[in-house]
N, C-alpha and C positions, 0 to 999 in steps of 0.2 A: 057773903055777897058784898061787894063794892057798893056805896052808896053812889049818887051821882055827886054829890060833895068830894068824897074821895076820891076818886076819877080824876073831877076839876085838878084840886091840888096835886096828882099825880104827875098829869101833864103841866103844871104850872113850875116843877121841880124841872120837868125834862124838856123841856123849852130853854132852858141856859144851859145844856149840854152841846157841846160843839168837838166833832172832831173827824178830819177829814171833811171829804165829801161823803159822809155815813148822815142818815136821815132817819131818826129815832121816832120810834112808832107804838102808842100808847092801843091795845088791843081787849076787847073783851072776848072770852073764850065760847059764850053764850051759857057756860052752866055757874056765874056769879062768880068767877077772878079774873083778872087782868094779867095780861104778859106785855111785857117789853119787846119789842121786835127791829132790829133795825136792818136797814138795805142801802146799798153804794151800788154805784154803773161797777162794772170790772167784765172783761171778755170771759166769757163763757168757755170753761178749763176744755169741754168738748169740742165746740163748735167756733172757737175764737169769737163770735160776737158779742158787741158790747150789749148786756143786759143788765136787769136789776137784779142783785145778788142778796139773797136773804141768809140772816143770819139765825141761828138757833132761838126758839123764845125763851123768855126769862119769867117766870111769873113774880109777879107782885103782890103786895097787899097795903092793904088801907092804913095798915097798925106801922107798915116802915118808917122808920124814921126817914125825914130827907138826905140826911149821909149814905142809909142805906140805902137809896133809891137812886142816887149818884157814883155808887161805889158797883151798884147793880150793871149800870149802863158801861160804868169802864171795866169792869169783868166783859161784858157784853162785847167789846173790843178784843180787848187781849183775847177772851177767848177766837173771834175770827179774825184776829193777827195769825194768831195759833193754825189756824183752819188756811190760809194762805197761803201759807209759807210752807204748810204742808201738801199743799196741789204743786206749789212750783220749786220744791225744791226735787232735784235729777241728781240719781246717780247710774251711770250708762243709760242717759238719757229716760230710765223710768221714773214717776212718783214711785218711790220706796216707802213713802211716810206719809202716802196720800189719805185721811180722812174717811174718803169715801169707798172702800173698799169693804163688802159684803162681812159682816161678823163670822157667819157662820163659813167663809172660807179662812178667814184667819185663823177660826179655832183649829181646822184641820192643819193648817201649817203647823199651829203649838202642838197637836198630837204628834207631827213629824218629826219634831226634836232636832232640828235642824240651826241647831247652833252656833255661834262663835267662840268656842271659848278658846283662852290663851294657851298653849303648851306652858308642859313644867320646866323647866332650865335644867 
């Protein structure tokens, strides 16, 4: 369990985090750990409208060093650079590499064996 001293100093590490318009969000889960969470406006991949966009949580702990606690939150980026660029990157116009697509339809794709691979020369 987090103490509320640990807490403090969590959020006191992630208060001189800056990047973007990303807004880092210190959470308690309610069963005694903490997650990282951060959110930016961005249009809405569905519906174009500008909403707040949450990003996956990170959990934390009280024992993190402060590098770790800062190296947390820029993983916490890259990873939804990652997630980004995978809703809007098209090829004939579809997400090919969108994020959000059902596990359990992908698996059946890989049963399909629907490949690229190179010919022999």
């Amino acid at each position: 369990m987090i103490s509320k001293k640990g807490i403090q100093w969590i959020r006191e590490q992630l208060s001189e985090v800056r990047y973007l318009d990303y807004n880092f969000g210190l959470y308690d889960d309610g069963v005694g750990t903490a997650y990282l969470q951060a959110n930016f406006p961005e249009a809405d991949i569905v519906t174009g409208r500008i909403e707040q966009q949450f990003t996956r949580k990170w959990r934390l702990s009280e024992h993190m060093t402060k590098s770790e606690i800062i190296q947390t939150a820029f993983k916490c980026c890259l990873t939804s650079e990652e997630h980004r660029c995978r809703e809007h990157f098209r090829y004939k116009g579809s997400a090919v590499y969108s994020p959000n697509y059902d596990v359990d339809e992908l698996e059946k794709l890989c049963k399909a064996h629907k490949f690229d691979y190179r010919k022999e020369p």
